[in-house]
DOVEXPA-886524 format. One record per residue (C-alpha): residue in one letter; x, y, z. Coordinates in Angstrom, 2 decimals. Layout:
N
['A',[X,Y,Z]]
...
END
This chain:
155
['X',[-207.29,-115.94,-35.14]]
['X',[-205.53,-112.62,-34.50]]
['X',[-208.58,-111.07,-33.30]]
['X',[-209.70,-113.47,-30.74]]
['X',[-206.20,-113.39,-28.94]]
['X',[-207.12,-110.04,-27.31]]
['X',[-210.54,-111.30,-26.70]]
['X',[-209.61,-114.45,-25.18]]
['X',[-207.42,-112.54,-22.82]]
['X',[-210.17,-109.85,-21.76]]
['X',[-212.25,-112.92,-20.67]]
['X',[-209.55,-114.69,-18.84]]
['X',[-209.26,-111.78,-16.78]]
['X',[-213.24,-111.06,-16.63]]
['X',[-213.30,-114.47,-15.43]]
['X',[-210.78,-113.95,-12.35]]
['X',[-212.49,-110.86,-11.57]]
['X',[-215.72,-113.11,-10.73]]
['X',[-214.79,-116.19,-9.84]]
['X',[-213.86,-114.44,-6.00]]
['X',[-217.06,-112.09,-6.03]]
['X',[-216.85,-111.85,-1.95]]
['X',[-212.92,-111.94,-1.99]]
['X',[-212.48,-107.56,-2.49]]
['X',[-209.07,-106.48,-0.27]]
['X',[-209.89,-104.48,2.95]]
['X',[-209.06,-101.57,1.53]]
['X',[-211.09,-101.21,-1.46]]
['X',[-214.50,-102.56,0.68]]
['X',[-213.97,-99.97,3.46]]
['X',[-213.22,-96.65,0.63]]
['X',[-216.36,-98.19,-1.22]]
['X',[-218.81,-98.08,1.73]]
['X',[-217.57,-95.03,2.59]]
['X',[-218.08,-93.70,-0.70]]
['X',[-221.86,-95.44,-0.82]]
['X',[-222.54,-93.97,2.65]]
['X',[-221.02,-90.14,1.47]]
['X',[-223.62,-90.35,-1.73]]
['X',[-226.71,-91.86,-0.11]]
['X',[-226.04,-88.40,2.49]]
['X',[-225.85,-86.07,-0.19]]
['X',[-228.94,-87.56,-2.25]]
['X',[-231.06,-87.52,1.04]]
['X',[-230.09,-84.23,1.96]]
['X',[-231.09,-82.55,-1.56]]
['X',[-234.18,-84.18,-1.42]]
['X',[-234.95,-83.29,1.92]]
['X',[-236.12,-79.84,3.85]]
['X',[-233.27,-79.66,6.13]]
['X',[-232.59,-76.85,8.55]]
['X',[-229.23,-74.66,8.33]]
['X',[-227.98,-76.32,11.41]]
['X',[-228.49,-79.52,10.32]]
['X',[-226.95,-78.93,6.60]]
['X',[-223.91,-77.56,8.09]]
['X',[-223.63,-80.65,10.95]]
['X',[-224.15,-82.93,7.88]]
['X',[-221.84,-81.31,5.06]]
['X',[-219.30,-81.56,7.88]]
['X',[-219.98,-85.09,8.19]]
['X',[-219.95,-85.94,4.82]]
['X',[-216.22,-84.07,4.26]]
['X',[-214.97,-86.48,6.73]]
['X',[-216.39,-89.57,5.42]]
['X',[-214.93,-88.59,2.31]]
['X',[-211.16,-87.89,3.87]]
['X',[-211.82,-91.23,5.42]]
['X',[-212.29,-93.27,2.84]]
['X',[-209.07,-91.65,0.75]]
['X',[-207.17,-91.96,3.68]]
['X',[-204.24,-94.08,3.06]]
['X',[-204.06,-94.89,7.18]]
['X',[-207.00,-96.38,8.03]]
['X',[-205.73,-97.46,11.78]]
['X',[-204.78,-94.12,12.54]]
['X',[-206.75,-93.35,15.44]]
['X',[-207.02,-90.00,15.66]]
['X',[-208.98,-90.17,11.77]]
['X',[-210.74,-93.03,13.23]]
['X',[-212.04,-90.88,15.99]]
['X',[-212.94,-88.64,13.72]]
['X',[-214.97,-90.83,11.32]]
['X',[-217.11,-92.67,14.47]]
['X',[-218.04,-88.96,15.51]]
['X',[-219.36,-88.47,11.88]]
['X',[-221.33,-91.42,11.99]]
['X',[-222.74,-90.89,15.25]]
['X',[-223.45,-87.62,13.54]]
['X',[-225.72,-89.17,10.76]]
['X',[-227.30,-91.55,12.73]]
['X',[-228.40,-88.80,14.85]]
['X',[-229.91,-87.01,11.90]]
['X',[-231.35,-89.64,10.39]]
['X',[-233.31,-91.00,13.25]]
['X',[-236.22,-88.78,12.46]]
['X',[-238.51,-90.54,10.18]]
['X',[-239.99,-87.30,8.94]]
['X',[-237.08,-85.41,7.86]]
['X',[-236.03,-87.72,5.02]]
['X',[-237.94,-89.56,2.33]]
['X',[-238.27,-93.33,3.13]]
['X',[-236.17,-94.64,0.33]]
['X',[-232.94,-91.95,1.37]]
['X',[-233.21,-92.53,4.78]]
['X',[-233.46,-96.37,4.45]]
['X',[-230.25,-96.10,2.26]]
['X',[-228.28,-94.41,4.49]]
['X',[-229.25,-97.12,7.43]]
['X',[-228.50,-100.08,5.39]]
['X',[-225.39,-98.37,4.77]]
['X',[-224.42,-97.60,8.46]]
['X',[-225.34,-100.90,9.04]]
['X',[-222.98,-102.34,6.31]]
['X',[-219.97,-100.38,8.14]]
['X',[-220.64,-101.42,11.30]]
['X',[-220.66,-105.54,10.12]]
['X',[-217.37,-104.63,7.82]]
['X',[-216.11,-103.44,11.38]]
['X',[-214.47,-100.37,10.27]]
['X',[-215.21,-98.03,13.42]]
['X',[-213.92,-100.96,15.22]]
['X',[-210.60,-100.48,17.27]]
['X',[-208.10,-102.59,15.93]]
['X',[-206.02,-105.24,18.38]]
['X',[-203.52,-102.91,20.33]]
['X',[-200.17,-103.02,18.80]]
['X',[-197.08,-104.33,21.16]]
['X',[-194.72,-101.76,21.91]]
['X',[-190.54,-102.21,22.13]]
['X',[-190.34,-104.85,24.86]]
['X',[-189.49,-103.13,28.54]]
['X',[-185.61,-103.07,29.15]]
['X',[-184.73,-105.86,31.14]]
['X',[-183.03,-104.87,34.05]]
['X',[-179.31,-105.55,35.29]]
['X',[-178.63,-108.64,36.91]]
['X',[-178.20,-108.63,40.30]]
['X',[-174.32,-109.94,40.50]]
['X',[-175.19,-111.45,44.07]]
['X',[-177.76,-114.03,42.19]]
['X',[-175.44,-114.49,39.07]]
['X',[-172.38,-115.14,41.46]]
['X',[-173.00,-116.22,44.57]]
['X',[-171.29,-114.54,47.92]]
['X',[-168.75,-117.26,48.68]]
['X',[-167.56,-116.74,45.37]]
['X',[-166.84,-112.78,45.60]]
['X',[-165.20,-112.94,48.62]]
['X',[-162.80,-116.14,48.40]]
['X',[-160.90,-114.11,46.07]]
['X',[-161.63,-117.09,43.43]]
['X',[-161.67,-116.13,39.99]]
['X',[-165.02,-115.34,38.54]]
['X',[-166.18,-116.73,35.77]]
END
């Protein structure tokens, strides 16, 4: 009985693990498709012909795709600037159909495609600020005239 104790509790937990299969945080969907997406690059550009240019513009992209996805802010803007312009950067390469074998270059679409459902180059809702100072009151409005000048005490 000893031995099935640990078992037991290895498939209680194998158990929770699948019973929410489309349930992942945020966090841990967004690092893996940008993880996917930095791979299915790198495979399609060693099995491609590419020239230096277009290595460079790529290897570029694929370094920020990878700080990306270990970023621990994923609103910040100025890294989410950075990532779109890396996308746009591998769609742009792999709109040739030539350049890249069928099987790499329909990877790295289903994966650009995956991103943009998950909505991660989206721009999140603008965050409210510190509300705006409210101004003084006008003392005329507060107390009215009469008041000020009939040498009545004010309230």
């Amino acid at each position: 009985m000893k031995r099935l104790a640990p078992a037991a509790g290895a498939l209680g937990l194998v158990a929770a693990t699948f019973s929410f299969p489309g349930r992942l945080p945020a966090a841990s969907t967004r690092t893996e498709l940008l993880r996917r997406l930095e791979g299915d690059v790198g495979r399609a550009m060693s099995n491609a012909s590419l020239a230096e240019g277009q290595i460079k513009k790529l290897n570029q992209a694929r370094g920020t795709i990878s700080e990306s996805a270990s970023s621990k802010r994923p609103n910040d803007r100025y890294e989410r600037n950075l990532l779109q312009s890396a996308v746009k950067d591998v769609q742009s390469a792999f709109k040739n159909k030539k350049t890249f074998r069928a099987g790499d270059r329909q990877a790295v679409l289903d994966d650009l495609d995956r991103i943009k459902k998950a909505g991660i180059l989206a721009n999140p809702p603008a965050r409210r600020g510190p509300a705006a100072p409210r101004p003084f009151p006008n003392p005329r409005t507060r107390y009215p005239r009469r008041l000020l000048l009939s040498g009545a005490p004010s309230v």
